[in-house]
C-alpha positions in Angstrom: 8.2 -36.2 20.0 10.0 -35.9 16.3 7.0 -34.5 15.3 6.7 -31.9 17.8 10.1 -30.9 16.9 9.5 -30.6 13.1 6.6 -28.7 13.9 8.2 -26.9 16.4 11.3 -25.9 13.4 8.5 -25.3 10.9 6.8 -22.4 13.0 9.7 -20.5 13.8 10.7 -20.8 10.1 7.5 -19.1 9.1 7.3 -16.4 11.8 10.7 -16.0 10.9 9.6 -15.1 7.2 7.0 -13.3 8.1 9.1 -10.8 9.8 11.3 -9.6 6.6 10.0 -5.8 6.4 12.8 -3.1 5.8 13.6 -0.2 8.5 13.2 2.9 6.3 13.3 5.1 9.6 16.7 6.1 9.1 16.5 7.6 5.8 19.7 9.5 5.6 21.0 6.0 4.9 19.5 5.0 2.0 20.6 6.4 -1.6 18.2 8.5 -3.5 18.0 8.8 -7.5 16.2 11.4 -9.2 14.0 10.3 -12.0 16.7 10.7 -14.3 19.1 8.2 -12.1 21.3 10.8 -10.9 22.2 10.3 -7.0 20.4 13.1 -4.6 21.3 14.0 -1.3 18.2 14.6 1.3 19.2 18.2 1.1 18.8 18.4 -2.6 15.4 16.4 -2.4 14.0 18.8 0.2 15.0 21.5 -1.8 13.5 20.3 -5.0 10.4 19.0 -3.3 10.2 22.9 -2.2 10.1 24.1 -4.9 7.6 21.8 -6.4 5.1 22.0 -3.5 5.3 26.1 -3.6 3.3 26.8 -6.8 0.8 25.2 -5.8 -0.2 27.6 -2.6 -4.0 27.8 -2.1 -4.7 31.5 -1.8 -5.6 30.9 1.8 -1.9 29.9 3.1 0.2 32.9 3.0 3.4 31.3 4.2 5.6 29.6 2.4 5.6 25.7 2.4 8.8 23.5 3.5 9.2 19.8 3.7 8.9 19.2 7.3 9.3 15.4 7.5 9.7 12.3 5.1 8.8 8.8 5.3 8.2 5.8 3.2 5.0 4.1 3.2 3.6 1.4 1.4 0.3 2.3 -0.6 -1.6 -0.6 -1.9 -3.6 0.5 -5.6 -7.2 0.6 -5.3 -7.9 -0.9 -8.5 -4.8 -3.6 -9.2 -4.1 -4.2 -5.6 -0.5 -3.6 -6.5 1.7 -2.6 -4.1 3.9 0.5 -4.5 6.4 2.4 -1.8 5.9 6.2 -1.2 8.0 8.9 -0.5 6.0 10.8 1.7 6.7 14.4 3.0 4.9 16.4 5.6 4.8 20.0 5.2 4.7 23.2 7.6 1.2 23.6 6.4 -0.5 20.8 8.7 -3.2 20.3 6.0 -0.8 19.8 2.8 1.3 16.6 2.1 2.5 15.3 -0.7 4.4 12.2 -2.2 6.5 10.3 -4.8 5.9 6.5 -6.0 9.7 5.1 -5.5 10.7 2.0 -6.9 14.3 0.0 -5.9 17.4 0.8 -7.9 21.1 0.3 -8.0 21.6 0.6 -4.2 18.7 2.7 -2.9 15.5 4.1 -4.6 14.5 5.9 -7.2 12.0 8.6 -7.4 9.3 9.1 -9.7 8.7 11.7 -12.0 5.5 12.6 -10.5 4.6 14.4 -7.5 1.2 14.6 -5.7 0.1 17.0 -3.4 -2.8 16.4 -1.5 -4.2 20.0 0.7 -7.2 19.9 2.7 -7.6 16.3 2.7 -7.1 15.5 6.5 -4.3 15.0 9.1 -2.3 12.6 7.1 -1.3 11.9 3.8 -4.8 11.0 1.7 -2.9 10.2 -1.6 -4.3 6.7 -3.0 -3.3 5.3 -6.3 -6.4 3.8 -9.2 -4.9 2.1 -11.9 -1.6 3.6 -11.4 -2.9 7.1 -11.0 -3.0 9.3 -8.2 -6.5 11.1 -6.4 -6.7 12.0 -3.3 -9.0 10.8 -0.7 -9.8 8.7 2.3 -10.5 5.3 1.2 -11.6 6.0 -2.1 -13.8 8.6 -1.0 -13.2 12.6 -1.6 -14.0 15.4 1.3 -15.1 18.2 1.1 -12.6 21.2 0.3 -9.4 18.7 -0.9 -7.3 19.9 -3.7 -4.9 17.3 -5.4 -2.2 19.0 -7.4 0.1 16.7 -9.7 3.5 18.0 -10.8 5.5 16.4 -13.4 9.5 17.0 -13.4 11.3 17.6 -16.5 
């Protein structure tokens, strides 16, 4: 009977553990830092995200591109089998999304220096990470047509 009960305790203890991911759904509550470390609000994130995606237009999209949604992923390196959380946006153009490598600081995150934007790649975000570097493709493996453009801010 005592060790039904210890075993018992020890499960729930290690379901219990297993059970420790974050909520990033909301994510007008969590901080943002810019590269630099300088706080951001989600509106100036958008905004510079727009302007970082827009050069990038493939002569075929005539309108212009806005950040349509964000979420945070977790994208595990092909090579290192690191682990690394995403900043992901969506776009108006169905077929473009891009993304940021965050990493935790202070009280929130901060954002990477390096943006990549994956178009024509498929109907989610294709960005995977080799040795720390971005490509973009599905498993490792390119398609046809898919352009990955890096942008690094200054």
């Amino acid at each position: 009977m005592r060790t039904s009960i210890v075993l018992l305790a020890l499960s729930i203890i290690l379901i219990s553990c297993n059970n420790h991911q974050k909520d990033f759904s909301n994510l007008e509550s969590i901080s943002f830092y810019d590269f630099k470390g300088s706080e951001i609000t989600m509106d100036q994130l958008k905004k510079e995200w727009n302007t970082t995606i827009n050069p990038i237009i493939h002569e075929d999209i005539r309108n212009e591109q806005r950040v349509k949604d964000l979420y945070i992923k977790t994208i595990r390196d092909n090579s290192s089998n690191e682990d690394y959380l995403v900043l992901v946006a969506s776009t108006s153009n169905i077929n473009t999304y891009s993304g940021k490598v965050i990493r935790s600081f202070k009280d929130g995150f901060k954002l990477s220096d390096t943006t990549v934007t994956c178009t024509n790649c498929g109907p989610e975000f294709q960005g995977e990470l080799v040795d720390g570097e971005w490509i973009c493709a599905n498993k490792g493996k390119g398609t046809d047509d898919c352009m990955k453009t890096s942008t690094l801010d200054y």
